[in-house]
N, C-alpha and C positions, 0 to 999 in steps of 0.2 A: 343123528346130529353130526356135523361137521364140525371132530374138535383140533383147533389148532390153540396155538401158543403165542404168547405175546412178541409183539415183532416180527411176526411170521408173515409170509408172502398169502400164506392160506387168510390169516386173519385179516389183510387188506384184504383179499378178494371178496371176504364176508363182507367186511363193511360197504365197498362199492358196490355190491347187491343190492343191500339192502338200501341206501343213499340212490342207485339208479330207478327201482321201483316207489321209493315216496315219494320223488322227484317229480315221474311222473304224473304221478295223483296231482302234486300240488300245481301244474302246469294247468293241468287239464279244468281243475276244480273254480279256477279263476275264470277260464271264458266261460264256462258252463252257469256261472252266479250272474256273469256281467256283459254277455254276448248272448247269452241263448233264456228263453221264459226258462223259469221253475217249472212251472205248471202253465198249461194252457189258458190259464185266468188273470197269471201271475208276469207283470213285465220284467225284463232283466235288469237287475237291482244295479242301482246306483255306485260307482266303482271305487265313492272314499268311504260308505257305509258298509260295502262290504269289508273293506281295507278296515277299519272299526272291530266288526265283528269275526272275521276272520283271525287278525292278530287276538285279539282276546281268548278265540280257543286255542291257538298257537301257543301263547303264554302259561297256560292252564297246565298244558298238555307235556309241557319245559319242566314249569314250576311244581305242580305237585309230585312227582318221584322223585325231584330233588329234596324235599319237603320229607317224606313218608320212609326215604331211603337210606336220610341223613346224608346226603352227598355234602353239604354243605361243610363238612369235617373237613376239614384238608391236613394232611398231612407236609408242616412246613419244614425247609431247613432251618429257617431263622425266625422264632418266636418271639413277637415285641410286645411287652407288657405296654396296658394302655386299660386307665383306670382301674388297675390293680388285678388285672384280666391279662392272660396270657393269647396272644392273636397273631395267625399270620401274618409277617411281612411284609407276604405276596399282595395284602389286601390293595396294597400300598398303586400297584399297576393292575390286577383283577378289577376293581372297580370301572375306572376309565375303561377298561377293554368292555366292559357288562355297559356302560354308557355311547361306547361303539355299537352295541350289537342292538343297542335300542334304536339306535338309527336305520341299521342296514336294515331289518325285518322289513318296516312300512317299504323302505324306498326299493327293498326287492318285488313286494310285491305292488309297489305303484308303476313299476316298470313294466311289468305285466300285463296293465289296464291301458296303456300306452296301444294307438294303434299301429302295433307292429306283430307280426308270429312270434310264438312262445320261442323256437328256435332263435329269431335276430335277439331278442332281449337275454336269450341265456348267452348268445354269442359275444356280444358286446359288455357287459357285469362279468362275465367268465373268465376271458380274453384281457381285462384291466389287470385282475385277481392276480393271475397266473405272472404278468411283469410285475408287478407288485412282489409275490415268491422269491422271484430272480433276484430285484433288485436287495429285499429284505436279509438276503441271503451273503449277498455284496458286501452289505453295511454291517453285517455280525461277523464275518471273516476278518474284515478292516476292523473291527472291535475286537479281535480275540476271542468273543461268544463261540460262537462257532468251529468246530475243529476240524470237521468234515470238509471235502471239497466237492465241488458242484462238476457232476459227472458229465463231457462232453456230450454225451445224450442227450440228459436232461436241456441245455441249451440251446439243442438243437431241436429239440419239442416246444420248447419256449419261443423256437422262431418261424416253425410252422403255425402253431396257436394264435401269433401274433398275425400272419399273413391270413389266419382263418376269420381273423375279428375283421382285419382292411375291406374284404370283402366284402363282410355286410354292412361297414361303415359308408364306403366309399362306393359301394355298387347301387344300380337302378330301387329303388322300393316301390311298388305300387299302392294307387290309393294316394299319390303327392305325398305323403308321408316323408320329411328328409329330418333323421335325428340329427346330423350337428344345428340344422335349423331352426330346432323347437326347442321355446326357451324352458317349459317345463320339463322335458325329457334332458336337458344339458346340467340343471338342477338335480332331480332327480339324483344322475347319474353321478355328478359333483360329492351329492353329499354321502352317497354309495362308495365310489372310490376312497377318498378320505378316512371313510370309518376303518373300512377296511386295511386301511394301511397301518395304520395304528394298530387293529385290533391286532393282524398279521405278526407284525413284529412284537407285540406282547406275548401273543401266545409262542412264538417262537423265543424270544428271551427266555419264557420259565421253564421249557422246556431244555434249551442247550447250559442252562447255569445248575444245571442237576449236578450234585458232584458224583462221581461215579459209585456207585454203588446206594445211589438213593433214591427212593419212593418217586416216580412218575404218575403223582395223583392226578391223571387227568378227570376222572368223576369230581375230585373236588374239586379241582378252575370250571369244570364247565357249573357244578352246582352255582358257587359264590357269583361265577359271571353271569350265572341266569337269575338271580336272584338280583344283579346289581341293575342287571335288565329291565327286570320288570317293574322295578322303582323307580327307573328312568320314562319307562314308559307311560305307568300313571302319571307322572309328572306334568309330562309331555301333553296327555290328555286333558289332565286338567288345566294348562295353561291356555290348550285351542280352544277348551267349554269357557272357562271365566272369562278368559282375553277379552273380547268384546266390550265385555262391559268398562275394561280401561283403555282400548281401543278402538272406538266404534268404526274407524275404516277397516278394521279386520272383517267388519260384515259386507264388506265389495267383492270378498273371496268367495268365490263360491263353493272350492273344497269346505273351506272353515263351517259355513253354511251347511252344507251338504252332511259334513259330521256334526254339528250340532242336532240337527233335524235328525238324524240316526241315533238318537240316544234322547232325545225327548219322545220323536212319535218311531220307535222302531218299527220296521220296514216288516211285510211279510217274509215268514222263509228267513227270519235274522237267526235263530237257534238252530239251522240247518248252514248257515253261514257261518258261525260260530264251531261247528262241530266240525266241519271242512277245514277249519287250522288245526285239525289234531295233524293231517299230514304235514303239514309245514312244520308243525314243534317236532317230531320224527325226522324231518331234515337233519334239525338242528345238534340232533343227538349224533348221527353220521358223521354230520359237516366238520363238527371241532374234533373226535377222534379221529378221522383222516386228518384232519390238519395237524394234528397233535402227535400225529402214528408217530412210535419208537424207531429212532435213528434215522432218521430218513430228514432231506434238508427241506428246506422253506418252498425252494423250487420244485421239488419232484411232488410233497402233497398239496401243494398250491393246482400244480399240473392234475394230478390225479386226481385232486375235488371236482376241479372244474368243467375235465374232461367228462368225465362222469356223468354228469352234469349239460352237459352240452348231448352227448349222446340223446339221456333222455328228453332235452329240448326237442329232437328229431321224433324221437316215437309220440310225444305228446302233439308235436304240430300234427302229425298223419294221421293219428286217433282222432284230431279236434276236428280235424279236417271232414272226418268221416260221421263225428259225432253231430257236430255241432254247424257244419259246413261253412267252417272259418277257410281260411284262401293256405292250397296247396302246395306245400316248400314250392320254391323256385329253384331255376335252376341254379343261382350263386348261391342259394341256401348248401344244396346237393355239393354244390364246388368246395364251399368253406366245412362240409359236414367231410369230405375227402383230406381237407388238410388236418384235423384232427384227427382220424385215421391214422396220418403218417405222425403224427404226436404220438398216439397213441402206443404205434409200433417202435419208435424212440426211447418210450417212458418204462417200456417191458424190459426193451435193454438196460436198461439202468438200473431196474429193481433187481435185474438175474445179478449184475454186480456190488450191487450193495448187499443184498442178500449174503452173497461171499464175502462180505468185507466183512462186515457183523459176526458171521456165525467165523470166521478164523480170529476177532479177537473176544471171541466166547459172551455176547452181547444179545445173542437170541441162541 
């Protein structure tokens, strides 16, 4: 086993392992549900039922070790009694962030089902994220949050990244596919960004408001946030199933349709869809500890989540490719997979230097 220590370069390189291989899976598991038969008998399942059942084992997969493990402890600085009960604080912004993340989950993977390659959708959600970091990072330096400065690397990954997403924004798509011109993919991506920027800077708040020498419970923010998660999401659910019945033009939608009909008459192969989100909750475990990683700014694990991320958008389109005979990167795919690359070799330099920064003021 490979043991490293908290804050370590080794222990990022763990976690990106492991985040670039479930990454994969969860890429690949979506055209495989919603592009290719199950079985020779079986058509390819409808892309908001699977979205239904997929989040559901995703959730499961979150929630129960948070459950079993007690992560839901958190260790707080500031203890606020509240009905005669002693409670984090923290609850106070953890919430909202857990109501964030009930959003991002569907709209990652409604991106997904979108007709575009698992690469343009990682490039474009990835690519937002990453200026998002930067600018998060901006806005907590300008607040005093923040003590560290954003390493000219870093920025300069931040500006390759960006040129990597132009790319597939702004270049040819085949298939007539154009995402700024599809009002569901601008939605979609809408209420993806958003979340994300909130949740970004929350998690970075509790993170840099540590006082030195105190408890960085990240197991606890992710427990309380997947917990606030998944209440959000039932919510959410049951507003799409009852809606109807207080607004019956909800039924001209045909997602709304489509998920109702996936939970009265479930679909074949739905508990095989269901068990396909355990990779997606395995994301999620990655995702917030990169984000979260010790001393490191908004910008650098914003870049390195996403990076990551993007890579394995590339191995998942060439496996789907092979698997499934969905359509072959192109070549601006190739071009924008080149400027992460040069991100990538930007983001190294910056971790050799922070690395040094930390371990000379005795921090790792």
């Amino acid at each position: 086993m490979w043991k490293t220590t908290e804050g370590s370069t080794g222990r990022l390189l763990q976690l990106c392992t492991g985040y670039y291989l479930v990454y994969i899976v969860t890429g690949l598991v979506v055209k495989a549900f919603t592009a290719a038969p199950l079985t020779p008998l079986t058509p390819p399942m409808n892309a908001i039922a699977f979205l239904g059942y997929n989040t559901l084992g995703a959730n499961l997969t979150c929630l129960l070790p948070v459950l079993i493990l007690g992560w839901y402890r958190l260790d707080s600085i500031r203890p606020i009694r509240v009905a005669g009960h002693l409670v984090p604080s923290e609850l106070l912004y953890i919430i909202p962030s857990g109501i964030c993340t009930a959003v991002i989950i569907p709209t990652t993977t409604l991106m997904y089902t979108l007709p575009i390659s698992v690469m343009v959708a990682m490039v474009i959600m990835r690519a937002a994220v990453i200026v998002i970091g930067r600018v998060v990072d901006g806005l907590q330096i300008a607040q005093g949050i923040l003590q560290k400065r954003v390493y000219w690397e870093e920025n300069v990954a931040v500006l390759f990244a960006v040129l990597a997403a132009c790319i597939e924004l702004f270049g040819s798509h085949t298939g007539g596919f154009a995402f700024l011109h599809n009002r569901a993919a601008l939605i979609i991506f809408t209420s993806y960004l958003v979340s994300y920027s909130i949740r970004i800077y929350i998690m970075n708040y509790y993170k840099n408001t540590r006082p030195r020498g105190a408890p960085l419970d990240n197991k606890g923010f992710f427990g309380l946030e997947q917990i606030s998660a998944s209440v959000a999401m039932v919510l959410m659910a049951l507003l799409v199933y009852f809606g109807p019945r207080a607004f019956p033009s909800w039924l001209e939608a045909p997602q709304v349709l489509a998920f109702i009909g996936s939970i009265q008459t479930p679909l074949p192969g739905w508990h095989w869809a269901a068990l396909s989100g355990l990779a997606f909750g395995l994301v999620a475990f990655f995702s917030v500890f990169i984000f979260m990683f010790k001393g490191r700014t908004a910008t650098f694990t914003g870049l390195l989540n996403r990076l990551t991320s993007l890579v394995a958008g590339t191995t998942a389109t060439l496996l789907g490719h092979w698997l499934f005979k969905s359509r072959f990167p192109s070549l601006q795919n190739w071009v924008s997979l080149g400027f992460v690359l040069v991100a990538v070799a930007f983001l190294t330099r910056a971790e050799r230097r922070r690395a040094q920064e930390l371990r000379a003021a005795a921090e790792i």
